[in-house]
RODO-2510 file (C-alpha; in nm, 4 decimals, decimal comma):
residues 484
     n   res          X          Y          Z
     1     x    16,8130     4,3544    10,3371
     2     x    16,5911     4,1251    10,5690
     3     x    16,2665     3,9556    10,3958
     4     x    16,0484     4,2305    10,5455
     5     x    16,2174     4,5033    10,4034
     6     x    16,2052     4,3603    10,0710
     7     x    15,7615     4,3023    10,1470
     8     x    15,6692     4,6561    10,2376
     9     x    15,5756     4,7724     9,9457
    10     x    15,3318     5,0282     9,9153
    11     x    15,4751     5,0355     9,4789
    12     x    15,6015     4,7807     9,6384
    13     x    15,5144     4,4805     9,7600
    14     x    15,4514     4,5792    10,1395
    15     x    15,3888     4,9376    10,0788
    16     x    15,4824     4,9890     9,7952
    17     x    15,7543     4,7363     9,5190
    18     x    15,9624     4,8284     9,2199
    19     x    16,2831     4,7492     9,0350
    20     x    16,5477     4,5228     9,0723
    21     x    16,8870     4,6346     9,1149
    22     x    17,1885     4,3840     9,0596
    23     x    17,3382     4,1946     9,1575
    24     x    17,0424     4,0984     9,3966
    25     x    16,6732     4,1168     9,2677
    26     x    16,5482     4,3320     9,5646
    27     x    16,2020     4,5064     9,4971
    28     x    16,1833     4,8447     9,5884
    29     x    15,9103     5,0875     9,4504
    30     x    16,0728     5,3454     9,2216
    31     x    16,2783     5,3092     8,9485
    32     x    16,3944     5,6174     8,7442
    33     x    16,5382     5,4298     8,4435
    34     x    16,3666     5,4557     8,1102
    35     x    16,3551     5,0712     7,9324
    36     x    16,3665     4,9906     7,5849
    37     x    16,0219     4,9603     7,3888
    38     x    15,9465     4,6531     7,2915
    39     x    15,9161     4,5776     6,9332
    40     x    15,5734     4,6683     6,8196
    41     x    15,4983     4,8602     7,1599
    42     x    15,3239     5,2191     7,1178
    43     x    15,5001     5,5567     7,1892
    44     x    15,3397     5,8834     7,1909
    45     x    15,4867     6,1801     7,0705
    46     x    15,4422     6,5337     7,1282
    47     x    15,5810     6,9067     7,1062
    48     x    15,6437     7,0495     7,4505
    49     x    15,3375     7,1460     7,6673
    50     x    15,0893     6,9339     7,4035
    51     x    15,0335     6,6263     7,5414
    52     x    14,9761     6,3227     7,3144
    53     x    14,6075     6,2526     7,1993
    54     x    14,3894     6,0387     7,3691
    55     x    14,3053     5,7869     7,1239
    56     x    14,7620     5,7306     7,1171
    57     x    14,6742     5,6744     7,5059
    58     x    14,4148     5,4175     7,4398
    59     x    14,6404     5,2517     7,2111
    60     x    14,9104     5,2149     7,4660
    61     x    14,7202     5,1322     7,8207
    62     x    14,5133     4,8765     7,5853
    63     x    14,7927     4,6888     7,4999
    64     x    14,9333     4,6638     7,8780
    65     x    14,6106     4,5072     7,9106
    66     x    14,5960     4,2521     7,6384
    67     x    14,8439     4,0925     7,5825
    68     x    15,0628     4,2695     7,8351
    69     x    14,8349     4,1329     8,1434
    70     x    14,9820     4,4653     8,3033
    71     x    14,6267     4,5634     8,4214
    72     x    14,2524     4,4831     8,3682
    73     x    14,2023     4,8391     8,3856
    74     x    14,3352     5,1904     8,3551
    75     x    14,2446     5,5744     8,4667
    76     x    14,4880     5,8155     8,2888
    77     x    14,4798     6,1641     8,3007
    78     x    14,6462     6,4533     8,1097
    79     x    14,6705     6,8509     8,1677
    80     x    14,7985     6,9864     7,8989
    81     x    14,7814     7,3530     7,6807
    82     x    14,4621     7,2148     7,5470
    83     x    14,3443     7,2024     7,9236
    84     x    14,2375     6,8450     8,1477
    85     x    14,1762     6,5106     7,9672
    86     x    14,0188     6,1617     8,1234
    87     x    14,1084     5,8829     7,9547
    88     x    13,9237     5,5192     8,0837
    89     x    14,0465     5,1857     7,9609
    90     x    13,9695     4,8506     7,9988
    91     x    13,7473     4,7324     8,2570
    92     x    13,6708     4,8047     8,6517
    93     x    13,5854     4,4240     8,7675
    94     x    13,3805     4,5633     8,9970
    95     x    13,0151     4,3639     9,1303
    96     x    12,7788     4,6271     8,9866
    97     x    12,9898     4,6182     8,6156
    98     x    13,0226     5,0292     8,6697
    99     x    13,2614     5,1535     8,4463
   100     x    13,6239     5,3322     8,5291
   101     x    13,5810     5,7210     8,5341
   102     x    13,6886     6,0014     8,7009
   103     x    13,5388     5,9330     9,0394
   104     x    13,6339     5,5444     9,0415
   105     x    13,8204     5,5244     9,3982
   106     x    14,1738     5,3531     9,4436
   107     x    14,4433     5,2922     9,6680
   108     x    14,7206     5,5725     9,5998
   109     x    14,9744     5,3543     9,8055
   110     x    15,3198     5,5588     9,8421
   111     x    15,1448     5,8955     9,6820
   112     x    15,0093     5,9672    10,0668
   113     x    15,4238     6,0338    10,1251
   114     x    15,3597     6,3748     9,9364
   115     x    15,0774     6,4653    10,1772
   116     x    15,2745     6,3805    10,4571
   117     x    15,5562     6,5705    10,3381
   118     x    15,3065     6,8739    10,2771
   119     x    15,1410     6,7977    10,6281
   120     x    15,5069     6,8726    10,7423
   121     x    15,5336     7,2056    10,5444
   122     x    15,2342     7,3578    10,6214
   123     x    15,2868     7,2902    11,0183
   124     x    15,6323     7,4029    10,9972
   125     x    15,4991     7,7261    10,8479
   126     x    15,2412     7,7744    11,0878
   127     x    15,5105     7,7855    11,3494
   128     x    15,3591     7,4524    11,5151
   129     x    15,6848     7,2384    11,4223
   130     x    16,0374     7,3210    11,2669
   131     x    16,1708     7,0868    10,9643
   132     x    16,5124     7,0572    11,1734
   133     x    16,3385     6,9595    11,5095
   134     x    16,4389     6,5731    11,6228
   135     x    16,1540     6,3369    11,5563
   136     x    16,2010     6,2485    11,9004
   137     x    16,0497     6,5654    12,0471
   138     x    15,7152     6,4433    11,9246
   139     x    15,7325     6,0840    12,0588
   140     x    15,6727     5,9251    12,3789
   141     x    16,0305     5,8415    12,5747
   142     x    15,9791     5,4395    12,4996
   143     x    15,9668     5,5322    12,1320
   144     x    16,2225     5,7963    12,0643
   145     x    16,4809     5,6580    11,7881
   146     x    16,8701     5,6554    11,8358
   147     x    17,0870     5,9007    11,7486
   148     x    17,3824     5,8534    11,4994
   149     x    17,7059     5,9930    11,6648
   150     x    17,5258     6,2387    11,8730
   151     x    17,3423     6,3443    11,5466
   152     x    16,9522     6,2919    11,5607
   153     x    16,6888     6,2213    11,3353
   154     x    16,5148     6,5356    11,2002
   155     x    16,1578     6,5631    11,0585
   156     x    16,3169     6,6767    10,7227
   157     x    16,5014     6,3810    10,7289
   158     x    16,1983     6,1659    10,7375
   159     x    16,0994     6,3745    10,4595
   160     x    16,3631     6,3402    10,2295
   161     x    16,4457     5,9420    10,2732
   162     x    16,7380     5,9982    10,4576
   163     x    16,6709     5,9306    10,7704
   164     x    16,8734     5,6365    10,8150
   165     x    16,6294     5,4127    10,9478
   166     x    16,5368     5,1281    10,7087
   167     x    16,3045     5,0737    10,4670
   168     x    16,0646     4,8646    10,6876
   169     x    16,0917     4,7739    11,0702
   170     x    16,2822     4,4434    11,1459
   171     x    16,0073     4,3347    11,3840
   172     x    15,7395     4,3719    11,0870
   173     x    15,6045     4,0179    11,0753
   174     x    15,2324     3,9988    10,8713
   175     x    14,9970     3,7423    11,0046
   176     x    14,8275     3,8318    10,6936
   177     x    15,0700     3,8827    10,3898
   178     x    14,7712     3,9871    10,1829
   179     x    14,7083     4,2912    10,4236
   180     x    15,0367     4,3018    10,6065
   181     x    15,0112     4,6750    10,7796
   182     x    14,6681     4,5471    10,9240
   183     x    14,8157     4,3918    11,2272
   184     x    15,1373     4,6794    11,2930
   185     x    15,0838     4,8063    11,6074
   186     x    15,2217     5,1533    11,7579
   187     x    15,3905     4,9490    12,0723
   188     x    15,5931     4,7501    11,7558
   189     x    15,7293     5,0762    11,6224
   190     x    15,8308     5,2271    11,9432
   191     x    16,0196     4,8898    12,0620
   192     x    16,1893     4,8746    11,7003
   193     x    16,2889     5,2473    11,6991
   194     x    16,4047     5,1989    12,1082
   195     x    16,6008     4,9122    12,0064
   196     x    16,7520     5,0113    11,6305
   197     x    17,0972     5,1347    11,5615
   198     x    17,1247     5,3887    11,2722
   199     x    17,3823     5,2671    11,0151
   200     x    17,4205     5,6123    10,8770
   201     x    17,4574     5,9803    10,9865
   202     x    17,0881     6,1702    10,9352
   203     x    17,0702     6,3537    10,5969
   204     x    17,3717     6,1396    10,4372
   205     x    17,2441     5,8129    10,2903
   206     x    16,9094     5,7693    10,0296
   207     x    16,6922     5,4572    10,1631
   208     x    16,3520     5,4258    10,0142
   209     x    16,1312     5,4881    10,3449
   210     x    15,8016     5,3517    10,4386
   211     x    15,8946     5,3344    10,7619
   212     x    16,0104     5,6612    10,7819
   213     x    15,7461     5,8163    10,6166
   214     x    15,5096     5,6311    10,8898
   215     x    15,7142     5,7489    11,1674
   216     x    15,7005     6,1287    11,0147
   217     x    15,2876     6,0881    10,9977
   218     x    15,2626     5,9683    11,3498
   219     x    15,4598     6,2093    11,5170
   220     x    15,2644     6,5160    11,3196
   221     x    14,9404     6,3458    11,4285
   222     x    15,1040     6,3586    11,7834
   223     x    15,1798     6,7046    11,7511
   224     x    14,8663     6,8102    11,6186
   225     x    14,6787     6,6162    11,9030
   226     x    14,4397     6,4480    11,6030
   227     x    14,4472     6,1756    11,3811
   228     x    14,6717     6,1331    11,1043
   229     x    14,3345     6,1174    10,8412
   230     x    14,1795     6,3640    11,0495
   231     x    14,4868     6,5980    10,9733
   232     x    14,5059     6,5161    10,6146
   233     x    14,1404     6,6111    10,5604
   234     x    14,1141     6,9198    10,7864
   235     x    14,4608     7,0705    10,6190
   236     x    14,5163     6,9385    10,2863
   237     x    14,1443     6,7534    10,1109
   238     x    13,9513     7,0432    10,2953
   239     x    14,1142     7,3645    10,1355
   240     x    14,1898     7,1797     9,7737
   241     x    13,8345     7,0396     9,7263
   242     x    13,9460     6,6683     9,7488
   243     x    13,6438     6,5267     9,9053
   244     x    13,7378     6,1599     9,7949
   245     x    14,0456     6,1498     9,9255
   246     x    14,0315     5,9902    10,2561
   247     x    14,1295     5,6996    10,4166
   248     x    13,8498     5,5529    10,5661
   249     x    13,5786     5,5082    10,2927
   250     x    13,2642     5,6833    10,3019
   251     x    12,9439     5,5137    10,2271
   252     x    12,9444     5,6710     9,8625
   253     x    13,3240     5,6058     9,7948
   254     x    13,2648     5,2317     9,8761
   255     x    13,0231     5,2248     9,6161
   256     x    13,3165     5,3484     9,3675
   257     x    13,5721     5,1689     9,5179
   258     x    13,7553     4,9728     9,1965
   259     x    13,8726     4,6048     9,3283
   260     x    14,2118     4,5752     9,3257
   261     x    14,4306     4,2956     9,1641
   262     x    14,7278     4,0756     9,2404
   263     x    14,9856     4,0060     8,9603
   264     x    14,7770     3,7642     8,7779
   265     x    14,4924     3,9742     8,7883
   266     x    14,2332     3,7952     9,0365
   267     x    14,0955     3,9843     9,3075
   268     x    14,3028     4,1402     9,6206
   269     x    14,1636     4,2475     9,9448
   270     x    14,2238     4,6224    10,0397
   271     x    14,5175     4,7217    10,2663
   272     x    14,4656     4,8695    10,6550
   273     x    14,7723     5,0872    10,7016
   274     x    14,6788     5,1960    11,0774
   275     x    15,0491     5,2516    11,2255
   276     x    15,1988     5,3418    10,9191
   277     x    14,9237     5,5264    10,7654
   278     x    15,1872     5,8642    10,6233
   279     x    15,3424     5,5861    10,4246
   280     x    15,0620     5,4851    10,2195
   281     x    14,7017     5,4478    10,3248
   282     x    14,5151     5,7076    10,1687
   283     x    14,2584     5,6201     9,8618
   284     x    14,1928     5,8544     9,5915
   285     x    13,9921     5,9620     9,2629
   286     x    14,1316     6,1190     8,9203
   287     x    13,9353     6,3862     8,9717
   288     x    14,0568     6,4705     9,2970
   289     x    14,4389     6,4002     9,1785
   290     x    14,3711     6,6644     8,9214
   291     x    14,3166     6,9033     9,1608
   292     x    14,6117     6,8142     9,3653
   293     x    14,8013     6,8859     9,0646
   294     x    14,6414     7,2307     8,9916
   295     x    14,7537     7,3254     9,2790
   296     x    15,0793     7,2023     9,2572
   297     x    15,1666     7,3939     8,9737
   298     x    14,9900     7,6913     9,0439
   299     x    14,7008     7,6496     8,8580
   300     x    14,4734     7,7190     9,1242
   301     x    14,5389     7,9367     9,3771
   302     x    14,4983     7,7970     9,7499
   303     x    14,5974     7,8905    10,0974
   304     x    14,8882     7,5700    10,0786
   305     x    15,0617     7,7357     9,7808
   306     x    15,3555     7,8284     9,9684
   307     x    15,3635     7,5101    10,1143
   308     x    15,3148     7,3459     9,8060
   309     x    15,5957     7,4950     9,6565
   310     x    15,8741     7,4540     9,9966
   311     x    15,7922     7,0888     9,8950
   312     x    16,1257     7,1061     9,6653
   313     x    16,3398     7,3593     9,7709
   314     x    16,5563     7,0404     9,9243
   315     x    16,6679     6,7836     9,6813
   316     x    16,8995     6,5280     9,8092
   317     x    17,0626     6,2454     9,5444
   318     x    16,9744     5,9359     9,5414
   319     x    17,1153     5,5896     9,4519
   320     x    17,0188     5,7005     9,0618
   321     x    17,2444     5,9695     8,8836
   322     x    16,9332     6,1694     8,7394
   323     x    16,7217     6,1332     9,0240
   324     x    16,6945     6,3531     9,3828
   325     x    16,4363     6,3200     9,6654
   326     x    16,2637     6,6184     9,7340
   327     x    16,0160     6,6423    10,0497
   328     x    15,7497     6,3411     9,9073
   329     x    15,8795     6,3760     9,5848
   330     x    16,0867     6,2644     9,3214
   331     x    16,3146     6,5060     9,0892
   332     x    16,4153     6,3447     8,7639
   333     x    16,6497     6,5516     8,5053
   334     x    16,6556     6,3392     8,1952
   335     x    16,5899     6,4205     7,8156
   336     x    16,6647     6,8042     7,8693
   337     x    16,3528     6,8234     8,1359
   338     x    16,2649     6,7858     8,4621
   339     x    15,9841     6,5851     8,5968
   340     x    15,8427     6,5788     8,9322
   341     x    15,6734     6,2904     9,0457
   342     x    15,5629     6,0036     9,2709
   343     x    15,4229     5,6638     9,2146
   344     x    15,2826     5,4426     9,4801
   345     x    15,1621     5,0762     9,5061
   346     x    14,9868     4,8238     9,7021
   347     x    14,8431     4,4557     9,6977
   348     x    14,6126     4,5217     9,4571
   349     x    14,7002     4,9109     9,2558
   350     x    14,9748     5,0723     9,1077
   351     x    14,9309     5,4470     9,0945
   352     x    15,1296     5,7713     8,9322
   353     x    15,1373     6,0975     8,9461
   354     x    15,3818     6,4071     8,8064
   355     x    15,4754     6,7020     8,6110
   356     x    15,7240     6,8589     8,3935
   357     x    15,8213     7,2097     8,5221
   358     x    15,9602     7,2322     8,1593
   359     x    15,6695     7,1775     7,9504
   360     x    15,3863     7,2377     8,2286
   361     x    15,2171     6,9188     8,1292
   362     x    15,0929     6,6969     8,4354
   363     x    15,0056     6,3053     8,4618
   364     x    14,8338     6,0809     8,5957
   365     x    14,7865     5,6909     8,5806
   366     x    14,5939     5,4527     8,8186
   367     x    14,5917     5,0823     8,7678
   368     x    14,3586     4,8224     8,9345
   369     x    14,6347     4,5806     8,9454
   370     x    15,0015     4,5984     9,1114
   371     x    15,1443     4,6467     8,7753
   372     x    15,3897     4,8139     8,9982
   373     x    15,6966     4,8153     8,7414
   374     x    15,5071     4,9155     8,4410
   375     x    15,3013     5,1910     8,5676
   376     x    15,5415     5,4894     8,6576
   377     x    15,6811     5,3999     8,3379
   378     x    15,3640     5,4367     8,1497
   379     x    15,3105     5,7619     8,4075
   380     x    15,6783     5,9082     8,2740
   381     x    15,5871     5,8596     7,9210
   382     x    15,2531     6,0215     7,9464
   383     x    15,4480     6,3692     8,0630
   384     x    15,7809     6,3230     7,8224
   385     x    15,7868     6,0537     7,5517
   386     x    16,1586     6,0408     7,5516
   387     x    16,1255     5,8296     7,8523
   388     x    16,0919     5,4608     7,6910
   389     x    15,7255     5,2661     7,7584
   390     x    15,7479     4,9254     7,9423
   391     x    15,8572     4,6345     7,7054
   392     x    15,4789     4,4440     7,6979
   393     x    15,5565     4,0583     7,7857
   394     x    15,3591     3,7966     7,6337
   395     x    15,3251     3,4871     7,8189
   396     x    15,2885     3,1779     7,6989
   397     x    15,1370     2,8185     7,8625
   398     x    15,3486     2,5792     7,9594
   399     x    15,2728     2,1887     8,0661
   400     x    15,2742     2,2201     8,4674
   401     x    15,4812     1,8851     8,4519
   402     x    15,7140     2,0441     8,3091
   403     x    15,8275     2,2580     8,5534
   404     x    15,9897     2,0532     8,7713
   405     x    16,3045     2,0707     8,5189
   406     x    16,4014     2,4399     8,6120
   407     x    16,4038     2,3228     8,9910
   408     x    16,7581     2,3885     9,2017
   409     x    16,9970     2,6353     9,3444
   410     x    17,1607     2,8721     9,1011
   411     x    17,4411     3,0689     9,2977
   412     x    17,5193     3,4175     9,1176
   413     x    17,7304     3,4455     9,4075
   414     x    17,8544     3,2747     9,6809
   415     x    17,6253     3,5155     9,8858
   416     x    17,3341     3,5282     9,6404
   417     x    17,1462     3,2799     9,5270
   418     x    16,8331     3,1804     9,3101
   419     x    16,6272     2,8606     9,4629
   420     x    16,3728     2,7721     9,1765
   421     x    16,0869     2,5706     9,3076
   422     x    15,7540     2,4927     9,0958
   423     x    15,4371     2,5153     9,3120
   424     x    15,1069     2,4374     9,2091
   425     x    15,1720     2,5124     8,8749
   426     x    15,3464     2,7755     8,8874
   427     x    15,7531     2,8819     8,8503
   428     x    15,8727     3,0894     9,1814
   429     x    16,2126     3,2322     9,2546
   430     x    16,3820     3,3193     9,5515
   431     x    16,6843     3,5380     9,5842
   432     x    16,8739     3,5109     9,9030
   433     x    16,7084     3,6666    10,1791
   434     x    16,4252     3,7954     9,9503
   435     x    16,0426     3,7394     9,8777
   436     x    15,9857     3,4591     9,6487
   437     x    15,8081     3,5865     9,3375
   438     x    15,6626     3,4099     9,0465
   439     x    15,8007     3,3860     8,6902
   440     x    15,6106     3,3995     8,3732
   441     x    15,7308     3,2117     8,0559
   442     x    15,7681     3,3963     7,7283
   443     x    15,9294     3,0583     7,5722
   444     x    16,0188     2,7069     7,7304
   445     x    16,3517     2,8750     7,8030
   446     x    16,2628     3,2006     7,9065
   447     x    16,0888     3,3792     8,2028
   448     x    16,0282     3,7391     8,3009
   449     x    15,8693     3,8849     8,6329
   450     x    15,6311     4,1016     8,6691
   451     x    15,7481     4,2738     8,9972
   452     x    16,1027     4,4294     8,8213
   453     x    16,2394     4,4474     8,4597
   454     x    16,4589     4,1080     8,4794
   455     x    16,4119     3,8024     8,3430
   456     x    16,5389     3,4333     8,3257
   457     x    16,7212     3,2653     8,0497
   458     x    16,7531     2,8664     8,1064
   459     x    17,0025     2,6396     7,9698
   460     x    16,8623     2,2895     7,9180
   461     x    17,0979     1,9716     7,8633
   462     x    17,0851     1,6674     7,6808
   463     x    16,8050     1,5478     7,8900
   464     x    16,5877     1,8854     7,8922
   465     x    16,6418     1,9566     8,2255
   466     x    16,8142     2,2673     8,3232
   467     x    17,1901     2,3316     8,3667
   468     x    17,2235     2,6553     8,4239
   469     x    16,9997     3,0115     8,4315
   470     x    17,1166     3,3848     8,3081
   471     x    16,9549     3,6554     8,4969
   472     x    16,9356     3,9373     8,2971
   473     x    16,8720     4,2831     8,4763
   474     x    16,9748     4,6521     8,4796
   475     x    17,1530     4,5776     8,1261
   476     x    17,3767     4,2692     8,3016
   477     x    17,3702     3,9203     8,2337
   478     x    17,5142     3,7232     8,5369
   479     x    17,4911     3,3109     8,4684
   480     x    17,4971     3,0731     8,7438
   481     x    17,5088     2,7040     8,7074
   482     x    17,2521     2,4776     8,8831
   483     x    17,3036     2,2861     9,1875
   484     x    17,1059     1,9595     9,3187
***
């Protein structure tokens, strides 16, 4: 995968980051696996449709906080049979010290794919588009994407990640990598789509899609002759009540806006998603997430309910056993249930939201941090305690001078390799053809990241420098030895 596929995050680290999958340490956004608790860590527990009690909640999000460093703060929210809970924890950062609530704005990052997805619905239902139309009947000739042996793109296929296109463009270059959408333009897309080869037949092959889900906004907007925002409001925020849900921030909602923070919590600008924007621009409240999730199970009744529902009557598998893509959404059948959700994450926010169609419970997390691992984890847990919480990581200080003894190459294989280089104090890694990332120390020997569960065991030799690393990830240990 090229560097800016591995970027776009949004929970990720362009749109959206997530786990890493061996043998390479790729980030994508989603990860359906459950991890082990760490010793000590909280769990909740609960019969099926009572969620766990608020003060277990508080227990758990505080200690992702401190020591965990997950988060500075956390929005949870539970609907359970004992009806709709708000749980606040930790702190908000922001200028005027207001504390986290209910109405405390964030980036939703990849969440905005389920109201694309439901934009799609709703027009296909209205007779203005058809799910199996080619995504090129909406775009201007200069922009219209290949076809793969005579087989084109669909607008369901956008839908469901299998499209075929990649995860990002190739000609996605950020002049800003702390807002790296900002500066996308629509003439980029249409030469990348013009110019890009398919590598798989429409409908066949599961890749995680920003791009995709970008291309599937703009051509509604098209369509629609409006905006994408201007869609989103008029047919989705407008009928369900969500008046904070917007893209561009009123006056009021930039008073609630919570800052957003980078991996070692200090303060991240806001991303502009303007090409892109069905992948993951929209911003969003708890309160208004509860009522997209009333309505997604029916509690309230609203003239997208059919809609709502067409959202998963297509599942396609993905590159996880237990997990399918629906239209936005993600199907996970684990622990005798089945949990539809979506997560979503950019610079500065790692966001969750989901329900069991077993129990009826519903969940929903928002972080003011890109605690993008931990936080779908948490979100899982919240709606079915089988599914593990994060392991909470406790770093430790280590002597800068120090780190130049980890420094080297460390091949896993021939074709993938770990270059360790200490910057400014701090330990980064970078995978072959990846994003470097920083590594935290638990011990002298031992480092973990924050952006996937994997972590780094050392060797040191007579002389305490290193000889040779284990990367342990996905349950594998794979040991290289060190290079000059």
């Amino acid at each position: 995968m090229t560097r800016e596929g591995k970027r776009v995050l949004l929970t990720r680290r362009g749109i959206l980051l997530g786990v890493l999958a061996m043998p390479t340490i790729g980030v994508c956004a989603e990860s359906p696996q459950g991890t082990p608790s760490a010793t000590g860590a909280a769990s909740l527990g609960a019969a099926p449709g009572n969620g766990p009690s608020s003060e277990s909640i508080r227990d758990i999000l505080a200690t992702q906080i401190d020591p965990g460093r997950e988060s500075l703060g956390y929005v949870a929210g539970i609907i359970d049979a004992g009806g709709r809970r708000l749980i606040a924890v930790g702190q908000s950062d922001a200028p005027d010290g207001r504390l986290l609530d209910g109405d405390s704005v964030f980036e939703i990052g990849s969440i905005t794919k389920v109201f694309t997805s439901l934009l799609l619905v709703d027009m296909a239902q209205r007779g203005e588009v058809a799910l199996d139309d080619p995504v090129a009947k909406y775009l201007p000739p200069e922009g219209r994407p290949r076809a793969f042996d005579g087989k084109p793109i669909t607008l369901l296929d956008l839908a469901t990640y299998t499209s075929g296109l990649p995860r990002s463009p190739g000609n996605f270059h950020p002049g800003d990598e702390k807002n790296p959408y900002a500066d996308y333009t629509v003439a980029q897309l249409y030469q990348f789509l013009a110019e890009f080869s398919p590598l798989y037949y429409p409908g066949s092959h599961y890749e995680y899609a920003n791009l995709g889900f970008g291309l599937l906004g703009h051509a509604l907007a098209l369509r629609a002759g409006r905006g994408y925002e201007e869609l989103v409001v008029s047919r989705i925020c407008a009928p369900l009540g969500m008046d904070d849900t917007r893209i561009t921030l009123t006056p009021d909602m930039r008073q609630r806006l919570v800052p957003g923070h980078d991996f070692d919590l200090h303060k991240a600008p806001n991303w502009d998603i303007p090409t892109l924007a069905g992948a993951g621009a929209l911003r969003s409240t708890a309160n208004d997430l509860f009522r997209f999730l009333d309505a997604c199970q029916g509690r309230r009744q609203t003239s997208l309910a059919r809609a709502i529902t067409s959202l998963l009557n297509v599942r396609r598998q993905t590159d996880s056993k237990d997990l399918y893509a629906a239209a936005g959404w993600f199907v996970q059948t684990e622990y005798g249930d089945e949990l539809v959700w979506k997560d979503g994450g950019t610079g500065g926010y790692a966001t969750f939201i989901g329900y069991s169609t077993r129990s009826g419970m519903a969940a929903l997390l928002l972080s003011n941090a890109s605690s993008w691992y931990s936080t779908p984890r948490l979100g899982r847990h919240l709606l079915n305690p089988a599914f593990a919480v994060p392991a909470v990581r406790r770093q430790i200080a280590i002597d800068p001078a120090k780190l130049p003894r980890y420094a080297g190459r460390y091949p896993i294989t021939p074709q993938f390799v770990l270059t360790v280089t200490p910057k400014q104090g701090r330990l980064m890694v970078q995978a072959t053809e990846q994003d470097e990332f920083q590594v935290y120390p638990e011990s002298e020997t031992r480092f973990f990241y924050r952006v996937v569960d994997a972590e780094l065991t050392f060797e040191l030799g007579p002389d305490g420098s290193a000889v040779a690393l284990v990367l342990q990830q996905s349950g594998r240990n794979r040991r290289a030895i060190r290079q000059p």
